[in-house]
C-alpha positions in Angstrom: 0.0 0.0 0.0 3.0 2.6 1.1 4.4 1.5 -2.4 1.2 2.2 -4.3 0.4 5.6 -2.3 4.1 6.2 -3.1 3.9 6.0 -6.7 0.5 8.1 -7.1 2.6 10.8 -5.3 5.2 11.0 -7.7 3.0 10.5 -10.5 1.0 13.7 -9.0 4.1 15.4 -8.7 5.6 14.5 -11.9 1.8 16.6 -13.7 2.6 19.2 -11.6 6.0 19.7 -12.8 5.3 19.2 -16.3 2.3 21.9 -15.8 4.7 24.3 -14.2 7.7 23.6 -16.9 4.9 24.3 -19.6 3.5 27.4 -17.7 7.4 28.8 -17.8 8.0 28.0 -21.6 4.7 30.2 -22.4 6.2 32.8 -20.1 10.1 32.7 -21.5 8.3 32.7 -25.7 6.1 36.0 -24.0 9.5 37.7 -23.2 11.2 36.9 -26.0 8.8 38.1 -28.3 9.1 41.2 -26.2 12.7 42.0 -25.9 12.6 41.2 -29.9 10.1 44.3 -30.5 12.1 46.8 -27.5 15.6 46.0 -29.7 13.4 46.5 -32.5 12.6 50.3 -31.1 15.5 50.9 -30.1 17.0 49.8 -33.3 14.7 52.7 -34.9 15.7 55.0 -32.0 19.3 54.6 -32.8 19.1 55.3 -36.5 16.4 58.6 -36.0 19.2 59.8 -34.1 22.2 59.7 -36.4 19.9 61.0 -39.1 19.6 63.9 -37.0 23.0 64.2 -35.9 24.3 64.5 -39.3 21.4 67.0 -40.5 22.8 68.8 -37.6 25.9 68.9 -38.7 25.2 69.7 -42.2 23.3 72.7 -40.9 26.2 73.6 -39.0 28.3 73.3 -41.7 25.8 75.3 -44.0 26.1 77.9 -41.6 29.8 78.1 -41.3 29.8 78.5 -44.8 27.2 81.5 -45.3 29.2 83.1 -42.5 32.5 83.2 -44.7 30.0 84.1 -47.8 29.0 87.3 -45.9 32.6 87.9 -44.5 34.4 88.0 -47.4 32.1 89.5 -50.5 28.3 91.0 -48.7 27.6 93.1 -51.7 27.2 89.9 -54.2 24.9 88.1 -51.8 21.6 86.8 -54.1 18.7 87.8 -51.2 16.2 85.9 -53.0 18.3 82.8 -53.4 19.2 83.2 -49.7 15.6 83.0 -49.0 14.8 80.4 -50.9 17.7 78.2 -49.5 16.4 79.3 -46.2 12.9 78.2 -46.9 14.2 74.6 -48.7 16.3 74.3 -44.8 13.4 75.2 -42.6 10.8 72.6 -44.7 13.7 70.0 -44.5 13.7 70.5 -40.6 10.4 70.4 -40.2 9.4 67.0 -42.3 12.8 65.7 -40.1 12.2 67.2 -36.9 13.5 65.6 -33.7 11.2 63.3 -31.9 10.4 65.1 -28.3 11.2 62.4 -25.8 13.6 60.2 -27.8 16.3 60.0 -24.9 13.7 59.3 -22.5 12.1 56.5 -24.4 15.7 54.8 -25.1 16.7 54.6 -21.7 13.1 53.3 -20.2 12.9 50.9 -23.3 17.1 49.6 -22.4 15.9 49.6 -18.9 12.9 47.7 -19.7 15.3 45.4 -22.1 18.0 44.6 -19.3 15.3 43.0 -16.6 13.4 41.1 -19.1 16.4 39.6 -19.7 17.7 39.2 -16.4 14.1 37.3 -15.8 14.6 35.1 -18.7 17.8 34.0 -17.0 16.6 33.5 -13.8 13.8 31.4 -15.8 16.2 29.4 -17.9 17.8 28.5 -14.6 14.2 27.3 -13.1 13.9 25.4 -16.2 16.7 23.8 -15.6 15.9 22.8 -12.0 12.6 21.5 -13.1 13.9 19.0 -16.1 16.5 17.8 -13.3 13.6 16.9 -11.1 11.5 15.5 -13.7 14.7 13.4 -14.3 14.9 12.0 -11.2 11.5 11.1 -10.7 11.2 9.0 -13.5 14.2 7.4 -12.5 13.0 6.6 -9.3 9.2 5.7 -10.9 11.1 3.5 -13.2 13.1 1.8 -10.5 9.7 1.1 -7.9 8.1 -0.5 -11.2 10.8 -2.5 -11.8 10.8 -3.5 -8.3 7.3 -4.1 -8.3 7.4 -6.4 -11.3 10.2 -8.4 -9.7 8.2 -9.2 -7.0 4.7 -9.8 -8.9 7.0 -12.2 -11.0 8.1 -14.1 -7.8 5.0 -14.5 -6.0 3.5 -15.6 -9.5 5.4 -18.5 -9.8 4.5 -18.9 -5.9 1.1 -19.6 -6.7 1.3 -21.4 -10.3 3.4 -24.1 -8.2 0.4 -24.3 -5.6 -1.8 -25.5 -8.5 0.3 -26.7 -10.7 3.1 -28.4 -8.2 5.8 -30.0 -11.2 4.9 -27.0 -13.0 6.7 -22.9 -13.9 5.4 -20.0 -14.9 7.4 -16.1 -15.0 7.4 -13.0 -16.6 9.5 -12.5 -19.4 10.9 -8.8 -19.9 12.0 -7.4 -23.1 12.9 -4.0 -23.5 9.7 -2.1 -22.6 7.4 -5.1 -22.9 6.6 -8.4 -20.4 5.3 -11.8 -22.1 4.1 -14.5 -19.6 5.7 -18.2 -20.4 4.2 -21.2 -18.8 5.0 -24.8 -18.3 2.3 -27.7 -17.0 2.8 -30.4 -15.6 4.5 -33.2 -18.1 4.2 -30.6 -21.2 6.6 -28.0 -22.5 7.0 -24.4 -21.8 4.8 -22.9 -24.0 2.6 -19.7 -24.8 -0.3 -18.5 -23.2 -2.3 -18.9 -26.7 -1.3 -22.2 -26.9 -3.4 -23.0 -24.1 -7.2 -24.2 -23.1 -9.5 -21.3 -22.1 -9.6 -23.4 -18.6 -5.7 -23.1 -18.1 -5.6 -19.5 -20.1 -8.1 -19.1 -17.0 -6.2 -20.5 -14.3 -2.7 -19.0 -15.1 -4.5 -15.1 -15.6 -5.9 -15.7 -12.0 -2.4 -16.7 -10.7 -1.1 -13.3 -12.3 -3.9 -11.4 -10.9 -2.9 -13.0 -7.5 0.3 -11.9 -7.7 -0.4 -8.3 -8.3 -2.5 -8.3 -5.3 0.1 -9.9 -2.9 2.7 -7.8 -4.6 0.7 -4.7 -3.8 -0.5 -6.1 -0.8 -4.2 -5.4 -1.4 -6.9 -6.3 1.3 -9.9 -7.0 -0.7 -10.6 -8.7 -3.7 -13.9 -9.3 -5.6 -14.2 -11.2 -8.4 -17.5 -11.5 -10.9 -17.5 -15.4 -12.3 -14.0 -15.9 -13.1 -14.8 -19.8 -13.2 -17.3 -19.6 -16.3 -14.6 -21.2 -18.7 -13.3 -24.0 -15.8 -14.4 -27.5 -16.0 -14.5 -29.6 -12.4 -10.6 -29.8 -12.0 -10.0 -26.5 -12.8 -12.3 -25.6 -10.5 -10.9 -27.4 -7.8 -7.3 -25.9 -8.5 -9.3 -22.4 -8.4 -11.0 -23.0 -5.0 -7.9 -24.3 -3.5 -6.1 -21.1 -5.0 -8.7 -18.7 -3.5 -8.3 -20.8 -0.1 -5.0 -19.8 0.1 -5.1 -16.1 -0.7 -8.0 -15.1 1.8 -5.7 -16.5 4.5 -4.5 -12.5 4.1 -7.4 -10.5 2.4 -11.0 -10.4 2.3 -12.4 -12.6 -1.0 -15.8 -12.1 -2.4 -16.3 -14.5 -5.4 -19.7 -14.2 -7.6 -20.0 -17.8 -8.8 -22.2 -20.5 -9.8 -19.6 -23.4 -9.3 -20.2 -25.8 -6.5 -16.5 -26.9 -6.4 -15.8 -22.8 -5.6 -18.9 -22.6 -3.0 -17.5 -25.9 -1.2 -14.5 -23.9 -0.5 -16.0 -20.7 1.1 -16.4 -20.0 4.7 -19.4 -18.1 4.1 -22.0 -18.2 1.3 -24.7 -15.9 0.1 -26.9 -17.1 -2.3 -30.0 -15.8 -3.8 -33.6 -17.6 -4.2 -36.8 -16.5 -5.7 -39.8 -18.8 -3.6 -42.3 -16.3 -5.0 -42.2 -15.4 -8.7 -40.6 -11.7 -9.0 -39.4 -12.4 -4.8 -35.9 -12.5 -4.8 -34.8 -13.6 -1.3 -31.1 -13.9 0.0 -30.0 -17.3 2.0 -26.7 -17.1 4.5 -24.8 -20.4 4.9 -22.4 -21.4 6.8 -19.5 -22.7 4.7 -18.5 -25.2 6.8 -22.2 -27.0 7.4 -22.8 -26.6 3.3 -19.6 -28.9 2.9 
């Protein structure tokens, strides 16, 4: 039971890892795509402000220029042309003028820039963590099962030998499957389909035995399990479920009087009246 309880945990665990790694790749793709459209901005930015750095300077250039024009020859200056040329400068500066703000925006969109990517760090380094944990606990999920099959595969043989005493039966594992190889009693090993649907019966029962010793399971029901058993089959089944509820509580649904022989108590249902259905108690041991 600690075993079983153990493994729901870790496979409870191991969603709510995968849920938060998923939750953090939606949230590192959100800030990628953001930092993407701030270098994108600032990218613009940048440029806008060399264009207007060397407009400046060609102004100031222009300027130095008119200054020596006037200094060395003022009566040959064209007014009009002047004008005009003045005119052509201030409708150049005003399709170009400088963005109010720029500087501002730059350093709020590199400040902005700087802790996103600080966060995606820190994320990449949760990431990290979380695949390392996911890791392990598939490791160790891998290693109960493992475990767990071992076990099942030893108390399955247990209780093939109790009804079959010259007989073997084990799990066979290869690579991520587990094939089940039987022998009776003066035959060969063989396959399960090889078998009657009596013995196919008999050695599914044994297995499902052996999970619940293996997981050490206090109750078992089971619904007519005996339909496909002749009589000495089901004499090797009662003599099987005789053994198991020495540890666990057995309710069997059956109409087998070999199985009923075997309980210690027996419920059966009558109908004296037509459409009465009335339940008898027996003891087991004054019905044998």
């Amino acid at each position: 039971a600690e075993k079983r309880s153990e493994g729901k945990r870790v496979e409870k665990e191991e969603r709510n890892i995968n849920e938060k790694i998923d939750l953090a790749q939606k949230k590192v793709q959100e800030i990628e795509r953001e930092i993407g459209e701030r270098e994108k901005k600032i990218e613009r930015t940048i440029l806008l402000e060399e264009k207007l750095n060397a407009e400046a300077q060609e102004l100031y250039r222009e300027e130095e220029k008119w200054k020596s024009f006037y200094s060395v020859s003022p009566p040959s200056v064209d007014i009009k042309k002047l004008e005009r040329s003045v005119q052509e400068k201030e409708k150049l500066l005003q399709e170009k003028r400088f963005i109010p703000g720029a500087g501002e925006e730059f350093a709020r969109v590199q400040e902005r820039f700087s802790s996103l990517k600080e966060k995606g760090e820190l994320c990449e380094v949760g990431l990290s963590l979380v695949r390392e944990g996911v890791s392990l606990a598939q490791r160790e999920i891998k290693k109960n099962f493992q475990e767990f099959l071992y076990q099942v595969n030893k108390n399955f043989s247990t209780f093939f030998t109790e009804i079959f005493p010259t007989g073997e039966a084990r799990l066979l594992f290869q690579e991520e499957r587990a094939e089940i190889e039987v022998r009776l009693p003066g035959k060969r090993k063989q396959n399960l389909s090889l078998l009657s649907s009596g013995e196919k019966s008999l050695v599914a029962l044994c297995f499902l035995f052996a999970v619940f010793e293996s997981a050490q399971l206090p109750f078992c029901f089971l619904d007519e399990v005996d339909a496909n058993l002749d009589h000495t089959n089901s004499l090797l089944l009662a003599q099987l479920l005789k053994n198991i509820s020495r540890s666990r509580q057995v309710v069997v649904v059956t109409h087998q009087e070999e199985v009923m022989e075997a309980a210690d108590q027996i419920i059966g249902m009558t109908m004296n009246d037509p459409g009465v259905s009335q339940a008898v108690c027996l003891d087991g041991k004054s019905f044998q």
